[in-house]
C-alpha positions in Angstrom: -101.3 145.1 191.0 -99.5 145.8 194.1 -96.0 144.6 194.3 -95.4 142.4 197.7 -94.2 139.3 198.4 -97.7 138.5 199.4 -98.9 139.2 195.9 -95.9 137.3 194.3 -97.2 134.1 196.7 -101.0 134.5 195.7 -100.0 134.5 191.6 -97.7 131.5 192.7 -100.1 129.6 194.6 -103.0 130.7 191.4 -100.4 129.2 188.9 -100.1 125.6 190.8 -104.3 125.4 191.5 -104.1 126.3 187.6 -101.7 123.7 186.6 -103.7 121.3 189.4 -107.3 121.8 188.0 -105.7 122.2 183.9 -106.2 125.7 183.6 -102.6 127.0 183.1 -100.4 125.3 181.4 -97.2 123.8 182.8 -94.9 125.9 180.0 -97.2 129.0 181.5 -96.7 128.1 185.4 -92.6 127.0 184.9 -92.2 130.8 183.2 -94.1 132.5 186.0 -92.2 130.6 188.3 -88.6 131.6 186.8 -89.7 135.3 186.6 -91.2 135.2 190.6 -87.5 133.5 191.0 -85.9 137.1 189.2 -88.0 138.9 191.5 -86.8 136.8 194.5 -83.2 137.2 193.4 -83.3 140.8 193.1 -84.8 141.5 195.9 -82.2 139.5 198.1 -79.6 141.2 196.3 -81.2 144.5 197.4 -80.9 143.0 201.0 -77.3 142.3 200.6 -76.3 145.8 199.6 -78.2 146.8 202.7 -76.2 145.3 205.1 -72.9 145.8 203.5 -73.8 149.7 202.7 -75.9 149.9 205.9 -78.8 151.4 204.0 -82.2 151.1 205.6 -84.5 151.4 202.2 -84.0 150.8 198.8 -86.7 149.9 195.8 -87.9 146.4 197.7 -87.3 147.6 201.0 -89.5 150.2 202.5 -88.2 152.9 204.4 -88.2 152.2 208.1 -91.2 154.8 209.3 -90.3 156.7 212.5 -92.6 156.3 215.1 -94.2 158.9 217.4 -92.2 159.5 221.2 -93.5 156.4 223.7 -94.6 154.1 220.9 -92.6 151.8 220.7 -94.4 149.1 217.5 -97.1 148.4 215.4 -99.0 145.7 215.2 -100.8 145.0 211.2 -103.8 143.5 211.2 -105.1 141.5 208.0 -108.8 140.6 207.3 -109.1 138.1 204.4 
């Protein structure tokens, strides 16, 4: 499993069709969401050093990729 938040989102939004169609339970889907709320804490914690320590990466955030002379952004396209 890749770790992003879009990955955290899709379990989150499989746990509440679960709970919706009696699949998962509610005791299941409450501790998924208090761990995806660990996760969410950490990682704005993480943020926080960031600015204070001016650090541009860290293990949520991903290192800011230099790009070649005269570009100037990318553009990421999703098919789903």
């Amino acid at each position: 499993m890749s770790k992003t938040i879009e990955d955290l989102r899709a379990v989150l939004f499989d746990a509440l069709e679960g709970v919706k169609s009696g699949t998962l339970s509610v005791e299941k889907a409450k501790c998924i969401s208090e761990l995806s709320q660990v996760m969410v804490n950490s990682a704005r914690v993480e943020v926080e050093n960031a600015k204070v320590t001016g650090k541009k990466s860290g293990a949520f955030l991903e290192p800011k990729q230099e790009l070649p002379n005269g570009i100037t952004g990318t553009t990421i396209h999703k098919i789903r």
